[in-house]
GUSETOR-28671 format. One record per residue (C-alpha): residue in one letter; residue number from 1; x, y, z. Coordinates in steps of 0.2 Angstrom, whole numbers, plus 5000, padded with zeros to 4 digits. Layout:
BEGIN
{rest:A; nr:NUM; x:X; y:Y; z:Z} $
...
# end
This chain:
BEGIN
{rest:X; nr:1; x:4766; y:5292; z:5799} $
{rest:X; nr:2; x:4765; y:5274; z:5792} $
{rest:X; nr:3; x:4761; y:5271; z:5776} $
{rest:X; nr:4; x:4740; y:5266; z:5777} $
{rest:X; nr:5; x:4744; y:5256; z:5760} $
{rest:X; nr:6; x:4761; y:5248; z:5765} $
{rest:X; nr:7; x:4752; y:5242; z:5779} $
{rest:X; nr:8; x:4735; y:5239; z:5769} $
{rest:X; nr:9; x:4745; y:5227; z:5757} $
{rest:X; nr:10; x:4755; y:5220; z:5771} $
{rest:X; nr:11; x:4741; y:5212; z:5778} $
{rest:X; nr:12; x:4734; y:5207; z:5764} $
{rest:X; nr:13; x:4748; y:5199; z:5760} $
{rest:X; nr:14; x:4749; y:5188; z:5777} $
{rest:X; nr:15; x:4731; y:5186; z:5773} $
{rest:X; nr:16; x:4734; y:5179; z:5757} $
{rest:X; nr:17; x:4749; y:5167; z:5762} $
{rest:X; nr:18; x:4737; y:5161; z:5777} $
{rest:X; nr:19; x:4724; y:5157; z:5764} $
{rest:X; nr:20; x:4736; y:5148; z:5751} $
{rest:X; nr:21; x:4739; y:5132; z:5764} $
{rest:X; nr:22; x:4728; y:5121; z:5772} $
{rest:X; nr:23; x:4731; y:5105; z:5782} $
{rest:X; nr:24; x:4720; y:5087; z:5781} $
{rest:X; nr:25; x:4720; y:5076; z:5795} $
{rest:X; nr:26; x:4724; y:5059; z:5793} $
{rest:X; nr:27; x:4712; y:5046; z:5788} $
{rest:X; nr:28; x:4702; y:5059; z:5779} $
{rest:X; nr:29; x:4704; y:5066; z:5764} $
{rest:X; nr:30; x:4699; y:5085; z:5756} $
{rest:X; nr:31; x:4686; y:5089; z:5743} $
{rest:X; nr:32; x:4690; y:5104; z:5735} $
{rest:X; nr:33; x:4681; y:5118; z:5722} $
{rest:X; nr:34; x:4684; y:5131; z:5712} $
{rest:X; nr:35; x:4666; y:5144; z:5708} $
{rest:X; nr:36; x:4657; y:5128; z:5716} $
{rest:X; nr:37; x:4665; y:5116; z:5703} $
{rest:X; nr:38; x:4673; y:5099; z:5708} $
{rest:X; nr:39; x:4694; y:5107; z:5706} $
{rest:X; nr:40; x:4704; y:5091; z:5716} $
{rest:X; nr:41; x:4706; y:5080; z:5733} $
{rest:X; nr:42; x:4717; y:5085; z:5746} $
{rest:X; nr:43; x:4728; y:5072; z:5753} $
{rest:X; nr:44; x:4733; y:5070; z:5772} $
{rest:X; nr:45; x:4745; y:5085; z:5775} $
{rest:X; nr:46; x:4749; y:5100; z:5771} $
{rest:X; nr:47; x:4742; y:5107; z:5758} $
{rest:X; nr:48; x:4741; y:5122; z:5746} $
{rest:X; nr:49; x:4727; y:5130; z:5737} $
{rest:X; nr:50; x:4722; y:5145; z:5728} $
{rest:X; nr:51; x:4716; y:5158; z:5740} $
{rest:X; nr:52; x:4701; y:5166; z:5738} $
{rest:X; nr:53; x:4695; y:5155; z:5724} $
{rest:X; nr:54; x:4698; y:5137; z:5728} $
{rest:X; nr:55; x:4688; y:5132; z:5742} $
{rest:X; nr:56; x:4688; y:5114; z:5754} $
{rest:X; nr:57; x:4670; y:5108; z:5748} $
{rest:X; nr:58; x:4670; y:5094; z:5762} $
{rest:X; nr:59; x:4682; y:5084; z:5771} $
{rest:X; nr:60; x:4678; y:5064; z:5769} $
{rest:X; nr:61; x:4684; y:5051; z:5781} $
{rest:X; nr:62; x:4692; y:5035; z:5773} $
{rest:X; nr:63; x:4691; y:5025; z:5791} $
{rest:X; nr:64; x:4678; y:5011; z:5795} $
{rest:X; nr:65; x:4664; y:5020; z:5804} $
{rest:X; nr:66; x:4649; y:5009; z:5811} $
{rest:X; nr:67; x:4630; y:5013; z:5815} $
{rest:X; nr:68; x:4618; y:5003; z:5826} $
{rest:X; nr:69; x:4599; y:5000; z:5817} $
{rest:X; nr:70; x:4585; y:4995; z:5823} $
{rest:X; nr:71; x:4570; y:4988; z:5812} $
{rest:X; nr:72; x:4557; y:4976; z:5811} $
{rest:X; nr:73; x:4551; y:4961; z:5796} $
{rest:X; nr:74; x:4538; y:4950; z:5794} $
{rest:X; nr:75; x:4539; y:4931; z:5789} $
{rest:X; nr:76; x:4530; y:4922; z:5777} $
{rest:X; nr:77; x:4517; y:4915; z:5788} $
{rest:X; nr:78; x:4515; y:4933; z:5796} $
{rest:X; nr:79; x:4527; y:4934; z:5809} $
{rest:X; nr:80; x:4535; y:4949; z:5819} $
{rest:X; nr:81; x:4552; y:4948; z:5817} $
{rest:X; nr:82; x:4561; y:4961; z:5828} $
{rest:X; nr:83; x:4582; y:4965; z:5824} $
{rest:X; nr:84; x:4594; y:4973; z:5830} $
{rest:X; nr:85; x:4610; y:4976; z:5818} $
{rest:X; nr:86; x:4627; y:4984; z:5816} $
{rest:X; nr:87; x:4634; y:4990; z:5801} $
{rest:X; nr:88; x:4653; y:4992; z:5797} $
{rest:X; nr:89; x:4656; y:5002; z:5779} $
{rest:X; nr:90; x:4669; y:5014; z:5774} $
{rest:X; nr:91; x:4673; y:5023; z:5758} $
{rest:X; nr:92; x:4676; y:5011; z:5744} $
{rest:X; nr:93; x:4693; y:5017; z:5739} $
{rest:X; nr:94; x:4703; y:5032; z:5739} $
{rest:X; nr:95; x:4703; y:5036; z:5720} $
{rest:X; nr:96; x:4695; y:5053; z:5714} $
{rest:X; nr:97; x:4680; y:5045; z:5705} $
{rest:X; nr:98; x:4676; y:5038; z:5721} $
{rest:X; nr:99; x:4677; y:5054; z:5732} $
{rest:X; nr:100; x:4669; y:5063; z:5720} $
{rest:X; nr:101; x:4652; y:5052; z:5722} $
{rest:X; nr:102; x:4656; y:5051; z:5742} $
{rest:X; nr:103; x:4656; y:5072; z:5741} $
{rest:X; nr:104; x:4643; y:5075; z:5728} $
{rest:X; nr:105; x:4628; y:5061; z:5730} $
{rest:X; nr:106; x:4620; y:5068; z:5745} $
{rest:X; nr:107; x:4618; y:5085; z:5752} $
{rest:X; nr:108; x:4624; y:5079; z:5768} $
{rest:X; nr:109; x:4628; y:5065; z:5779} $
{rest:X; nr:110; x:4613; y:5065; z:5789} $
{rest:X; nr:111; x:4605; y:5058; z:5769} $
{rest:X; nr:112; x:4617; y:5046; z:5766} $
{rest:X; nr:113; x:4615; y:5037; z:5783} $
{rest:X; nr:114; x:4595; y:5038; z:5780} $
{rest:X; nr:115; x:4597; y:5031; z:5763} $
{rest:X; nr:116; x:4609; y:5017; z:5769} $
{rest:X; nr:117; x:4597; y:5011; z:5782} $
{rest:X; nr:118; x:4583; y:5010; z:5772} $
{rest:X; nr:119; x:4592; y:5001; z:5760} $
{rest:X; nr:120; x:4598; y:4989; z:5773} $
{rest:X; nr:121; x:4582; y:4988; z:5780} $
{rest:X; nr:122; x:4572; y:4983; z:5764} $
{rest:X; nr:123; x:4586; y:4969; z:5759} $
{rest:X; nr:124; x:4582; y:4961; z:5775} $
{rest:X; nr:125; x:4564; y:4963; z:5775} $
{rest:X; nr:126; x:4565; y:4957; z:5759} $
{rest:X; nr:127; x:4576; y:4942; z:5763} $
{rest:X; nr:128; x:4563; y:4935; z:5779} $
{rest:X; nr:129; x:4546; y:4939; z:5769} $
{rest:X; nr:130; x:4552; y:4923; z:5759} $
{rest:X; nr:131; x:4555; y:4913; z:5775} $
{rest:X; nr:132; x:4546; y:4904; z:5789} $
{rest:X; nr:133; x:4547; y:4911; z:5808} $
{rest:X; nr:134; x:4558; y:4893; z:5812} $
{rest:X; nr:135; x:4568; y:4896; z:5799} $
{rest:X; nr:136; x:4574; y:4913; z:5804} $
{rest:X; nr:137; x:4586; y:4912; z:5819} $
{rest:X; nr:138; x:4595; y:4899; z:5810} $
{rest:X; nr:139; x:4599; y:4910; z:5792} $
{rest:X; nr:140; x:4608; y:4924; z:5802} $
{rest:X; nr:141; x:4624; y:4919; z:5788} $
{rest:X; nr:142; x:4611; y:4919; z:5775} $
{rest:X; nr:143; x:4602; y:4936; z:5777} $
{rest:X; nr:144; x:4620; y:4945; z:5781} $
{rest:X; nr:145; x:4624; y:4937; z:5763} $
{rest:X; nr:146; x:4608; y:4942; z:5754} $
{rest:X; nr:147; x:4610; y:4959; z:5760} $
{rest:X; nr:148; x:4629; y:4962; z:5757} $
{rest:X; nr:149; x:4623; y:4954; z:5738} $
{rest:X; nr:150; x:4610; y:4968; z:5735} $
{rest:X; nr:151; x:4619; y:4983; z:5742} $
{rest:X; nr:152; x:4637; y:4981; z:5737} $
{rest:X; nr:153; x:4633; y:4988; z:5720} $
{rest:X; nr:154; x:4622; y:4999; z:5725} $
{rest:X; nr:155; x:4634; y:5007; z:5740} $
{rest:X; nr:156; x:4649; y:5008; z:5726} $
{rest:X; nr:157; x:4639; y:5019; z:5714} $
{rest:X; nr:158; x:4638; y:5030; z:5731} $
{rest:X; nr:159; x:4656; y:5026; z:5735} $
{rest:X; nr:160; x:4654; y:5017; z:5747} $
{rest:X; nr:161; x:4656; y:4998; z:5756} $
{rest:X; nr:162; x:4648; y:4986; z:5766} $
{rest:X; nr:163; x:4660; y:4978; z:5775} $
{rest:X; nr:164; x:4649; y:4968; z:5788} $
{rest:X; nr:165; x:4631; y:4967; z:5793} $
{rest:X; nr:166; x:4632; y:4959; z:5810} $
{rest:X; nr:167; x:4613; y:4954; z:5815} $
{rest:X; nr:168; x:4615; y:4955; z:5833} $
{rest:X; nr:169; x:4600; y:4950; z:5840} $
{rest:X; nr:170; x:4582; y:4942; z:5832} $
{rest:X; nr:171; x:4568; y:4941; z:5843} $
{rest:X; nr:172; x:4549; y:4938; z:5839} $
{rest:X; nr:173; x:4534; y:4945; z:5848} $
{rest:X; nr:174; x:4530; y:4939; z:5864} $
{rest:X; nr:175; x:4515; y:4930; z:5858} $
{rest:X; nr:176; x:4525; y:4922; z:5846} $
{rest:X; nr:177; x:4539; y:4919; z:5858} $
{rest:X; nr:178; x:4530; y:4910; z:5869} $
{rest:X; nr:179; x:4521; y:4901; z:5856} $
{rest:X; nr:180; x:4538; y:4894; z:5851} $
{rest:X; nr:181; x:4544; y:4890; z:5868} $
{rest:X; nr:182; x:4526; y:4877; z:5871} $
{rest:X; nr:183; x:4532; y:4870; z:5852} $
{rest:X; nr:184; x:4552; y:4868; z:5859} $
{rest:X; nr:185; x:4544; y:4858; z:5874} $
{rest:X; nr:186; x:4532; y:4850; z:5868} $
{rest:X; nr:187; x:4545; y:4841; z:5855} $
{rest:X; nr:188; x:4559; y:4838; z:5870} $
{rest:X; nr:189; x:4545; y:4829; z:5878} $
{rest:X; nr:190; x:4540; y:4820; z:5862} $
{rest:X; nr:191; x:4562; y:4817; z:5858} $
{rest:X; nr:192; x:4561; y:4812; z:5879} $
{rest:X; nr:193; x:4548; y:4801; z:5876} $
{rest:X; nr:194; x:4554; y:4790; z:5863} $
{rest:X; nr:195; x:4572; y:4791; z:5868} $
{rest:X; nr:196; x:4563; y:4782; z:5884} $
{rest:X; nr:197; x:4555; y:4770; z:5872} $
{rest:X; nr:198; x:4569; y:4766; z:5863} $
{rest:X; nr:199; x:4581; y:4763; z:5878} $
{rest:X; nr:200; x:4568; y:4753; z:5889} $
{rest:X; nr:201; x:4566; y:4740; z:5871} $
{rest:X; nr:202; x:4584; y:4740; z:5872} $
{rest:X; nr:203; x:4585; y:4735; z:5889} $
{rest:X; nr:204; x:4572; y:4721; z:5887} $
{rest:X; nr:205; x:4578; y:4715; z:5870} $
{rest:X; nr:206; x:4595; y:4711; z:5881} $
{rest:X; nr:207; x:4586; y:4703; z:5894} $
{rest:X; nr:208; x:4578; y:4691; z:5885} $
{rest:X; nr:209; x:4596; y:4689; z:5874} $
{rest:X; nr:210; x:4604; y:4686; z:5891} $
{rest:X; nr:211; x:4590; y:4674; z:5896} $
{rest:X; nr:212; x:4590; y:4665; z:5881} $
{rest:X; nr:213; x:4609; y:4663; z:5880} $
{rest:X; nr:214; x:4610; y:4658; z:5900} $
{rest:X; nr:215; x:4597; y:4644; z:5893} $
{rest:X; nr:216; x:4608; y:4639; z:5879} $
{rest:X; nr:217; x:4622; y:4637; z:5889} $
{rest:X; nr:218; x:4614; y:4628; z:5901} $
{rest:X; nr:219; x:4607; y:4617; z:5890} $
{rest:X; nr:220; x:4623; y:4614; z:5883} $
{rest:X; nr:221; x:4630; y:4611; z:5901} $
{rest:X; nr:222; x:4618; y:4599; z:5904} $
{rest:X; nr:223; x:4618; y:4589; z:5889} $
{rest:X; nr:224; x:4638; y:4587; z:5894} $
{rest:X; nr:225; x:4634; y:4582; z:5908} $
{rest:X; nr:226; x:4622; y:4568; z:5907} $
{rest:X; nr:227; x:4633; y:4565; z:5891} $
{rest:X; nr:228; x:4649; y:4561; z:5903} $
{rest:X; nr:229; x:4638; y:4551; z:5914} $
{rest:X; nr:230; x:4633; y:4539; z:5901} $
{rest:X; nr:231; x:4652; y:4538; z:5899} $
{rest:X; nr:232; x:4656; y:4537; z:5918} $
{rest:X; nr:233; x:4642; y:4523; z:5921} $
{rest:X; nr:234; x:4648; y:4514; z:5902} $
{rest:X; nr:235; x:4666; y:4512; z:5910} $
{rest:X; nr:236; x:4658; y:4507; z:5927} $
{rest:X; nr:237; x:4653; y:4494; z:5920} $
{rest:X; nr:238; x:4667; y:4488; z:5909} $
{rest:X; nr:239; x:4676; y:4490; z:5924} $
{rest:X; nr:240; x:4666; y:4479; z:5932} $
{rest:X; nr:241; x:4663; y:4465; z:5921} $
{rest:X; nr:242; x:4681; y:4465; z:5918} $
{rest:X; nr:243; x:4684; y:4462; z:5938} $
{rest:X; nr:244; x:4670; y:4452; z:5938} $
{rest:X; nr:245; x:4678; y:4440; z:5925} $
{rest:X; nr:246; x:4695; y:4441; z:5932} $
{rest:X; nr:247; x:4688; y:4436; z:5949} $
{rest:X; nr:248; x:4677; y:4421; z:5941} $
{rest:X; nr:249; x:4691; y:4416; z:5934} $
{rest:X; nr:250; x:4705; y:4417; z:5948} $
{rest:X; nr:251; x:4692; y:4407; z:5957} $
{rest:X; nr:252; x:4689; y:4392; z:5944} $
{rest:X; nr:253; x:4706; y:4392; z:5946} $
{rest:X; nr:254; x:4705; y:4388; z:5965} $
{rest:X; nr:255; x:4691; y:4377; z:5959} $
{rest:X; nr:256; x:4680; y:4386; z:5971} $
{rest:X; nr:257; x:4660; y:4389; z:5965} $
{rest:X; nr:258; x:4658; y:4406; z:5955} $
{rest:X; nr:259; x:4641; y:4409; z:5962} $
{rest:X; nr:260; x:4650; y:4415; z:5980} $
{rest:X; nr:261; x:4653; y:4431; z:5967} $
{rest:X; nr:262; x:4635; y:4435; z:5966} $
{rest:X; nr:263; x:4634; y:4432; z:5984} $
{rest:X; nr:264; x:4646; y:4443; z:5988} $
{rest:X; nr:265; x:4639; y:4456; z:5976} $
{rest:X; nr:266; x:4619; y:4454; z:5985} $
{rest:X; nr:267; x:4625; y:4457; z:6002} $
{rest:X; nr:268; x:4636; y:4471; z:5997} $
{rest:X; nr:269; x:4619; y:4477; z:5988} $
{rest:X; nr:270; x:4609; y:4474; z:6005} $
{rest:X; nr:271; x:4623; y:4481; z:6015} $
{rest:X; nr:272; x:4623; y:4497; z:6003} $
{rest:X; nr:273; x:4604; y:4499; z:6003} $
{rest:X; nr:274; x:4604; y:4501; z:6021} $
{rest:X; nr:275; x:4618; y:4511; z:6023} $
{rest:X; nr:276; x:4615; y:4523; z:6011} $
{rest:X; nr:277; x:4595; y:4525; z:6012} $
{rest:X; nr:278; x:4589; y:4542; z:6013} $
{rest:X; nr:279; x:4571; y:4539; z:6024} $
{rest:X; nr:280; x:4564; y:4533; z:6008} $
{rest:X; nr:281; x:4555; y:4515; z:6010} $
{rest:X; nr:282; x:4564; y:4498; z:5997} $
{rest:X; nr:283; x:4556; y:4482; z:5999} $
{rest:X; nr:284; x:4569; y:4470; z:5996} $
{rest:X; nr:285; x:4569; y:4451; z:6000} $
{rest:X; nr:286; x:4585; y:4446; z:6009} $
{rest:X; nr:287; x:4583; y:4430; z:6012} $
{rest:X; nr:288; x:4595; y:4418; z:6005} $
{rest:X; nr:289; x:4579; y:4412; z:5994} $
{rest:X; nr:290; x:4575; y:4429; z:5986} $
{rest:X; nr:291; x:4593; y:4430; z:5983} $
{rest:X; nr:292; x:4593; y:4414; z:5973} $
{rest:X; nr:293; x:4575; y:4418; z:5963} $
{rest:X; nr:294; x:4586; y:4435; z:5959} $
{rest:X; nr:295; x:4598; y:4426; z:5952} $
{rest:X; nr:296; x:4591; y:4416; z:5943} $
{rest:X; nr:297; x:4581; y:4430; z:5935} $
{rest:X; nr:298; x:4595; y:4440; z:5930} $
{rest:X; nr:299; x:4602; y:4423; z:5922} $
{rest:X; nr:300; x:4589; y:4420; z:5911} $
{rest:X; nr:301; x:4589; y:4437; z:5907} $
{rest:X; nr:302; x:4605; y:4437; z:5901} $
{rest:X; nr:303; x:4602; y:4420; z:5892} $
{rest:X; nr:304; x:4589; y:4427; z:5883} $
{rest:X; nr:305; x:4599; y:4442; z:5878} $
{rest:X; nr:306; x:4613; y:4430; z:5872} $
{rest:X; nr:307; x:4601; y:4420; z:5861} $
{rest:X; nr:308; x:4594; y:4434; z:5855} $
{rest:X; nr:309; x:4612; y:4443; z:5848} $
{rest:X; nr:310; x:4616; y:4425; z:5842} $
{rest:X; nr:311; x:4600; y:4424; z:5831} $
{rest:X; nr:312; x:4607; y:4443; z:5822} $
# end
């Protein structure tokens, strides 16, 4: 027969050597003790430990984990403000101090993650009960900041860190939503309003620029002009005078009588006056006589003016 003790101790031998290794998965890491006392970690691996005695109190994760969080703050002016958030933490680091408050603070994980909400949750309410409702939507930086700033101490003593707070979605109450959406388009229809103000001043305040420039130019043009028929009619007439004195001249040279000159020129008038008339009615003597009494008017006329220019 077999020997009940060869076999006895056999087995307790295989036993034993079964109980001296134990393997860690990675990314986590193994917290063991010894009669319920903290002994050392276990590192990814394979791993040996005291049978019998030494124990793997818990095996801690060192990877991000995230949870999803619901809660609810009010605002200053007593506004509901619903959020919906994500938190990204991990364990602070893999040194044994560390551990050590990641294994031992709280009886389980099922605490930490109630301790870690609640602490989330009070930073932000905290955060928006110093703020107005239509300030909120636009401090999502700022209340991720002021949270990360109150529980990163708090989450190292535990062990842990926050790595990011992402604040997903903020609504309001309904009430309060719709209240916001009359204040939103009542102030486009106000920003619609004087946009239209603004741009129908803008288009006046051109149109009278633009009037007042085309009368301007216009003004300009026309003093040119009557300035260049003043100029036109002044060399008309130097033109005239000058052929006027050459003819009188060529003939007192043919020792012919200058009046034929203003003959000529009283026929041409006549000739021109009838000729050129548009319908409208010039009483005009054309008799030989009336050309003489015209004549002589416009020689005493300019007999006068030549005594007069002598006198100054």
């Amino acid at each position: 027969m077999p020997n009940v003790g060869l076999i006895i101790l056999i087995v307790f031998g295989t036993l034993t050597l079964f109980l001296s290794f134990v393997s860690i998965q990675q990314g986590t890491v193994g917290v063991t003790t010894i009669f319920g006392k903290f002994n050392r970690i276990l590192r990814p691996g394979l791993n040996f430990k005291i049978p019998f005695i030494e124990k793997v109190f818990k095996r801690i994760s060192i990877q991000n984990r995230s949870s999803e969080l619901g809660f609810q703050a009010v605002t200053i002016d007593q506004a509901n403000v619903n959020f919906t958030a994500m938190l990204l933490y991990s364990v602070f680091n893999s040194d044994e101090e560390t551990l050590k408050n990641v294994a031992f603070k709280f009886v389980d994980e099922r605490n930490f993650m109630q301790a870690l909400v609640r602490s989330v949750e009070g930073s932000v309410r905290a955060f928006v009960a110093t703020k107005k409702q239509a300030e909120v939507l636009s401090l999502r930086r700022d209340i991720v900041d002021a949270v990360k700033e109150q529980l990163d101490k708090i989450l190292e003593e535990w062990g842990y860190h926050l790595i990011d707070l992402q604040l997903n979605d903020i609504n309001f109450d309904e009430e309060v939503m719709r209240s916001m959406a009359k204040v939103v388009a009542s102030n486009n229809l106000k920003a619609a309003a004087e946009n239209e103000g603004q741009a129908l001043l803008i288009t006046k305040t051109k149109a009278a620029e633009a009037e007042g420039n085309a009368i301007k130019i216009s003004a300009l043009a026309e003093k040119d002009a009557s300035r260049l028929k003043g100029e036109g009619i002044a060399l008309f007439r130097q033109e005239v005078a000058r052929g006027m004195a050459g003819a009188a001249k060529e003939m007192e040279e043919a020792n012919l009588d200058s009046s034929l000159i203003l003959f000529s020129m009283w026929t041409e008038a006549v000739r021109n006056f009838a000729q050129e008339g548009k319908g409208n009615v010039i009483f005009l003597d054309g008799s030989v006589e009336g050309m003489q009494k015209t004549m002589k008017d416009m020689m005493a006329m300019n007999l006068l003016e030549n005594n007069s220019k002598t006198k100054k």
